[in-house]
One Martini backbone bead per residue (centre of mass of N, CA, C, O) as a GRO file, in nm:
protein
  230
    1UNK     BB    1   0.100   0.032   0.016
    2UNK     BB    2   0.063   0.393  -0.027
    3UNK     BB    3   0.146   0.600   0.198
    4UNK     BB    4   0.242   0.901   0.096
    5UNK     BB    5  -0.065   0.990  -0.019
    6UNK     BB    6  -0.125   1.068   0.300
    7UNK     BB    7   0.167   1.035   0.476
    8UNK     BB    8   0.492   1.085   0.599
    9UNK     BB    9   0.398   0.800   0.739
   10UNK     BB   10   0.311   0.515   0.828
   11UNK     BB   11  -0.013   0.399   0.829
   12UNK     BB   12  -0.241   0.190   0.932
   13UNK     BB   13  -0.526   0.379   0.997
   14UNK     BB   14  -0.622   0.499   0.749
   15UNK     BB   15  -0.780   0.314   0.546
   16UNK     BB   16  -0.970   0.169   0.720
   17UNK     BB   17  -1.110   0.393   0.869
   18UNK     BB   18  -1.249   0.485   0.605
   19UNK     BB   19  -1.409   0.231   0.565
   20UNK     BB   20  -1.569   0.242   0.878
   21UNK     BB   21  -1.692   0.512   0.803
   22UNK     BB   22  -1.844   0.463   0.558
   23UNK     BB   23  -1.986   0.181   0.713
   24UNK     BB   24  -2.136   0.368   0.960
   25UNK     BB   25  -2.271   0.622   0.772
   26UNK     BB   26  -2.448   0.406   0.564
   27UNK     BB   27  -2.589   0.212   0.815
   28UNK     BB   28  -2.723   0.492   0.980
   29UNK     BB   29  -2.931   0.555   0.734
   30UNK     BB   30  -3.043   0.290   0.684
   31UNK     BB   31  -3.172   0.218   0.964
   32UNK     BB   32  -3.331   0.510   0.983
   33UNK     BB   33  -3.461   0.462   0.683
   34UNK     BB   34  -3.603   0.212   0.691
   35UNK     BB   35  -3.905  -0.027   0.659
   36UNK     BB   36  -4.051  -0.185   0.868
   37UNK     BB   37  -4.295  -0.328   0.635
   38UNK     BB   38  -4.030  -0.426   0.455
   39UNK     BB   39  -3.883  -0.692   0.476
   40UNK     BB   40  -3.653  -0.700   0.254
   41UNK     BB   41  -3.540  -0.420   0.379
   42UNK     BB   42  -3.473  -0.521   0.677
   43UNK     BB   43  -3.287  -0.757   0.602
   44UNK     BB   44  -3.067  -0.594   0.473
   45UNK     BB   45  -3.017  -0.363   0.684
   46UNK     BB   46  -2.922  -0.629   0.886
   47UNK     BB   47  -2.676  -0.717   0.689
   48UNK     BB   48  -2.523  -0.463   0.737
   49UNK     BB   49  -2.509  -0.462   1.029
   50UNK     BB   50  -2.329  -0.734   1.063
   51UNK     BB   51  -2.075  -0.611   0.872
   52UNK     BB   52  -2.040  -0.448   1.066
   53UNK     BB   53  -2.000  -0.615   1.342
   54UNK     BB   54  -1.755  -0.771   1.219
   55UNK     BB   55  -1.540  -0.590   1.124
   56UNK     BB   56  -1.522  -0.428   1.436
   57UNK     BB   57  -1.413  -0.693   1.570
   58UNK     BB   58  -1.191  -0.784   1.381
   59UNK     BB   59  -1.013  -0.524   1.396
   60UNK     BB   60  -0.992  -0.523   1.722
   61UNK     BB   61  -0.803  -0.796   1.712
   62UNK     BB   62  -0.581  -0.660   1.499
   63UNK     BB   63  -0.532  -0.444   1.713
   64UNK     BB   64  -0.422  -0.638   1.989
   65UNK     BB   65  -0.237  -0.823   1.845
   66UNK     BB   66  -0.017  -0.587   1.677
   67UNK     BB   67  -0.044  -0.326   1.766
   68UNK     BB   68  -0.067  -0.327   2.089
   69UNK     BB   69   0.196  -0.521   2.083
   70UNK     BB   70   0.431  -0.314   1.961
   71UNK     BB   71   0.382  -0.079   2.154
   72UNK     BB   72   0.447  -0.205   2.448
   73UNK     BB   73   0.734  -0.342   2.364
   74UNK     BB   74   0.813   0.008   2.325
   75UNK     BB   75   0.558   0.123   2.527
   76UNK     BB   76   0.468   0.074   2.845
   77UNK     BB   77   0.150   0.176   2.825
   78UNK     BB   78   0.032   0.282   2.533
   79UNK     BB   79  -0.259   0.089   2.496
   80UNK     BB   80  -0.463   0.116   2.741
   81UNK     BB   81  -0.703   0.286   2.642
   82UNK     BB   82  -0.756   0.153   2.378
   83UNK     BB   83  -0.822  -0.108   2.492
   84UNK     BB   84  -1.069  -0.025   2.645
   85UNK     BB   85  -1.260   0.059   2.442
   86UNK     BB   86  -1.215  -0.218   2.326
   87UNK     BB   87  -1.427  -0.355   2.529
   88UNK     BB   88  -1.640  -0.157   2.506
   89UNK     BB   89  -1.689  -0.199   2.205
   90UNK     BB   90  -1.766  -0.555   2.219
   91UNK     BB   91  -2.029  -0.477   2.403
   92UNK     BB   92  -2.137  -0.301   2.152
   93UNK     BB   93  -2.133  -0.545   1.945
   94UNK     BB   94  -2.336  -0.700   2.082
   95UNK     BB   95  -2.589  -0.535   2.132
   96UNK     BB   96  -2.655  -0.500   1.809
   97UNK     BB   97  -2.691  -0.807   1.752
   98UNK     BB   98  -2.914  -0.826   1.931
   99UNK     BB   99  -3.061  -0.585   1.809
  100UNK     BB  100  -3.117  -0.734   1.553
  101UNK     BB  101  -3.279  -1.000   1.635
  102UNK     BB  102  -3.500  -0.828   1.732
  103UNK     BB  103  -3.562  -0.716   1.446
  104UNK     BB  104  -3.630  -1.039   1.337
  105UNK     BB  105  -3.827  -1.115   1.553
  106UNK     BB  106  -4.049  -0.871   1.454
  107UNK     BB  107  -4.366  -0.724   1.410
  108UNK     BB  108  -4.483  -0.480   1.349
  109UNK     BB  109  -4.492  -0.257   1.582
  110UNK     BB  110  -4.214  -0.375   1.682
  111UNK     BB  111  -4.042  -0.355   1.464
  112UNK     BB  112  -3.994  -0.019   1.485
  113UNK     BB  113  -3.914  -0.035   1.792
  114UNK     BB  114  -3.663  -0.213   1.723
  115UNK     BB  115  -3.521  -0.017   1.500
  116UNK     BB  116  -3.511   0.262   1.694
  117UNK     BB  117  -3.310   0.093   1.903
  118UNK     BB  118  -3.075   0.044   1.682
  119UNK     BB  119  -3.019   0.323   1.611
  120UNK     BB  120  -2.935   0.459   1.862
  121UNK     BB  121  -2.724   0.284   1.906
  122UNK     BB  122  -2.591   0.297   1.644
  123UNK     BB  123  -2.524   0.620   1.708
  124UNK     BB  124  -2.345   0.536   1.986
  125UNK     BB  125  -2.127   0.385   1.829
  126UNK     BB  126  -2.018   0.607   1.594
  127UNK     BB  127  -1.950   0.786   1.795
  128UNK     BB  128  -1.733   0.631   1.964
  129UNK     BB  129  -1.554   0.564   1.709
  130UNK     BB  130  -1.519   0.839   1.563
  131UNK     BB  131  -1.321   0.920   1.782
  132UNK     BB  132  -1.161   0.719   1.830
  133UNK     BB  133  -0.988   0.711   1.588
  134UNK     BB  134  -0.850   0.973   1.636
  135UNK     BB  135  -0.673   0.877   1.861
  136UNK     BB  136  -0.523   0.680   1.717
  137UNK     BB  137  -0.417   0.885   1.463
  138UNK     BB  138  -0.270   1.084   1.718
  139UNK     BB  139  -0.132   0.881   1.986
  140UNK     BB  140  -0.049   0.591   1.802
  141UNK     BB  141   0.123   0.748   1.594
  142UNK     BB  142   0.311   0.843   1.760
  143UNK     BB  143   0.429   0.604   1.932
  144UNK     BB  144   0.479   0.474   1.624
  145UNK     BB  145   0.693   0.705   1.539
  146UNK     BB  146   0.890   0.674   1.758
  147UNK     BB  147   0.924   0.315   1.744
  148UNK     BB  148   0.923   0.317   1.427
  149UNK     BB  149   0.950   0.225   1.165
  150UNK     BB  150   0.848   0.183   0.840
  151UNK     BB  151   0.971  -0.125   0.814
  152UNK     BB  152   0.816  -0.205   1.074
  153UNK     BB  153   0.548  -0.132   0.993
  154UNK     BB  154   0.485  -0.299   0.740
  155UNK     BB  155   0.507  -0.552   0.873
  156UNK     BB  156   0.252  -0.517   1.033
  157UNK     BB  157   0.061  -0.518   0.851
  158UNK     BB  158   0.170  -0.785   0.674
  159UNK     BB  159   0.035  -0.960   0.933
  160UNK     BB  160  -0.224  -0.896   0.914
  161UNK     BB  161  -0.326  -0.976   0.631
  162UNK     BB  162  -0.247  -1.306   0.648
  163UNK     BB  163  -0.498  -1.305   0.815
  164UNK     BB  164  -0.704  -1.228   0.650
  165UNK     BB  165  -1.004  -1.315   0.500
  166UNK     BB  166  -1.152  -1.306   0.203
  167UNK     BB  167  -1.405  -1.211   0.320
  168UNK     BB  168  -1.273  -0.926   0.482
  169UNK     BB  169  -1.156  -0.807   0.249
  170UNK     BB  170  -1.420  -0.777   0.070
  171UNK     BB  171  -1.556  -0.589   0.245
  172UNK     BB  172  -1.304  -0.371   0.282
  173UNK     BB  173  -1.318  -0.281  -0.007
  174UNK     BB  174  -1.640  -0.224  -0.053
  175UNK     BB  175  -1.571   0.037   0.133
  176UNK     BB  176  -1.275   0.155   0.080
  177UNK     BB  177  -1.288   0.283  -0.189
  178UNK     BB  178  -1.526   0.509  -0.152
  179UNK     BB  179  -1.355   0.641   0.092
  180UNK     BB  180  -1.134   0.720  -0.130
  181UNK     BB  181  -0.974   0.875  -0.302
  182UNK     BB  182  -0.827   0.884  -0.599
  183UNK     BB  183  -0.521   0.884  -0.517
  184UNK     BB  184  -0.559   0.610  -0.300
  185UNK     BB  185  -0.712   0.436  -0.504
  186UNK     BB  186  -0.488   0.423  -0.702
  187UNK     BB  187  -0.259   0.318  -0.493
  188UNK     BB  188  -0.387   0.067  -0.405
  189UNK     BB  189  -0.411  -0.077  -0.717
  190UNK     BB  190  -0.124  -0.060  -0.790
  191UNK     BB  191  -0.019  -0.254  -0.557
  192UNK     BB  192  -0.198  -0.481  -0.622
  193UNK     BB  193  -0.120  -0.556  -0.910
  194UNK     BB  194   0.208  -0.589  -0.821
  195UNK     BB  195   0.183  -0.789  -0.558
  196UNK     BB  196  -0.074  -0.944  -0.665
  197UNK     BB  197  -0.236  -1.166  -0.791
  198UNK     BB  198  -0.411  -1.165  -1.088
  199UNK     BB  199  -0.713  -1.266  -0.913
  200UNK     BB  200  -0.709  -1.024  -0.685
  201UNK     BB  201  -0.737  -0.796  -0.890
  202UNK     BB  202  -0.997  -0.894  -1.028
  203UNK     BB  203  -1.139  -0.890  -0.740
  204UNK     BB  204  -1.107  -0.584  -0.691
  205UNK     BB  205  -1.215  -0.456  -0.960
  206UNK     BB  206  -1.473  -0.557  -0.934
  207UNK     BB  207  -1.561  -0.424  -0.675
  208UNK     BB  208  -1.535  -0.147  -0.769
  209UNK     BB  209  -1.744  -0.147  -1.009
  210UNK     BB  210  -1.976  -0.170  -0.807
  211UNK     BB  211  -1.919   0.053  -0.575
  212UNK     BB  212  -1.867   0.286  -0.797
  213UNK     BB  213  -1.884   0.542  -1.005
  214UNK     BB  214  -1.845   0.630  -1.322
  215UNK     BB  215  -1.612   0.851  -1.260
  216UNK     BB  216  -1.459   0.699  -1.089
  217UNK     BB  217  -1.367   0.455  -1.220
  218UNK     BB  218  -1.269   0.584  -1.485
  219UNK     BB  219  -1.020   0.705  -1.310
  220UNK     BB  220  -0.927   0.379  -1.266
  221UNK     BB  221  -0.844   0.382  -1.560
  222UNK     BB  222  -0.617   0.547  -1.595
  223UNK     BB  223  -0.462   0.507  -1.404
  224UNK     BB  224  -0.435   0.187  -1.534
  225UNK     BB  225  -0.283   0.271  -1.775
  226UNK     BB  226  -0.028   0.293  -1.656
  227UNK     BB  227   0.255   0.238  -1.568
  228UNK     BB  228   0.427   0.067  -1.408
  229UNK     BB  229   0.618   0.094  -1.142
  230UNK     BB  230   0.958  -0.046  -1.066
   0.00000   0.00000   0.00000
């Protein structure tokens, strides 16, 4: 992944949590704008709050054992704070879960009153998450370029990648792409087609196909004509 296009050192942090932004508040509108008389888009906007909650459990699993073990290691007591957040995180990852439940399990005006339950925890886990993002890409990303080379900050990305199962990357793309800008969009496809097979880069780029509207792919067709760089 092309760094240097984001931030003048490897962030971790940066393109995931807009992956989670985009997907935190196209969720959130979702969920609060649903028709609860309509089972099938009832059950849609279930399903998309699941993927939200999947995706944020396995987040926080991957910066617990990767980024908060690099912290410790070097600066003990250094994700303390973070660590806690996330503990509370995974409680309300929970909770959410639960009333996604309770909303697939009532009908009629029940099931109204269960949507409008899970909208506001949602709002409020969303606020949540929204500052939690930002305390990490300013205070752990300071410890972290404190105490990591680039070269060091890499070798964790590409350990947490390793762990990433197909379907969870799949997930991960479909929501950052939209939330990239043009320029990290292009440098994120040019590095995946560089360096991953390409069965994977034409499933990365079947996503974009799907996820982005006709100018920003266009544009993501310019970008790919360039040549690789070396």
């Amino acid at each position: 992944m092309d760094h240097s296009i984001i931030a003048p050192r490897v962030d971790l942090y940066a393109f995931i949590h807009k992956a989670l932004r985009t997907l935190m508040c196209h969720t959130l509108v979702a969920v609060g704008s649903a028709d609860a008389g309509d089972a099938a888009e009832v059950e849609a906007t279930l399903a998309q709050v699941r993927d939200l909650t999947s995706l944020c459990a396995t987040h926080v699993m991957h910066e617990n054992t990767f980024v908060h073990t690099a912290m410790e290691a070097r600066a003990p007591g250094s994700s303390a704070a973070t660590s806690q957040e996330h503990a509370h995180h995974s409680s309300a990852i929970d909770r959410l879960n639960a009333l996604a439940d309770s909303v697939a399990q009532a009908s009629g005006p029940a099931r109204a009153t269960a949507l409008n339950r899970l909208y506001r925890s949602l709002a409020v886990f969303v606020a949540d998450n929204l500052v939690h993002m930002e305390e990490e890409e300013s205070a752990n990303n300071t410890v972290l370029w404190a105490t990591h080379t680039d070269e060091e900050l890499l070798a964790i990305e590409g350990a947490i990648h390793q762990v990433i199962q197909p379907q969870e990357m799949a997930l991960c793309m479909r929501w950052m792409l939209p939330g990239l800008n043009a320029g990290e969009r292009a440098g994120l496809l040019a590095d995946i087609r560089k360096n991953a097979p390409e069965p994977v880069f034409e499933g990365v780029l079947g996503i974009a196909r799907q996820a982005l509207t006709g100018p920003d792919f266009a544009k993501i067709d310019l970008s790919l004509a360039q040549p690789l760089a070396a």
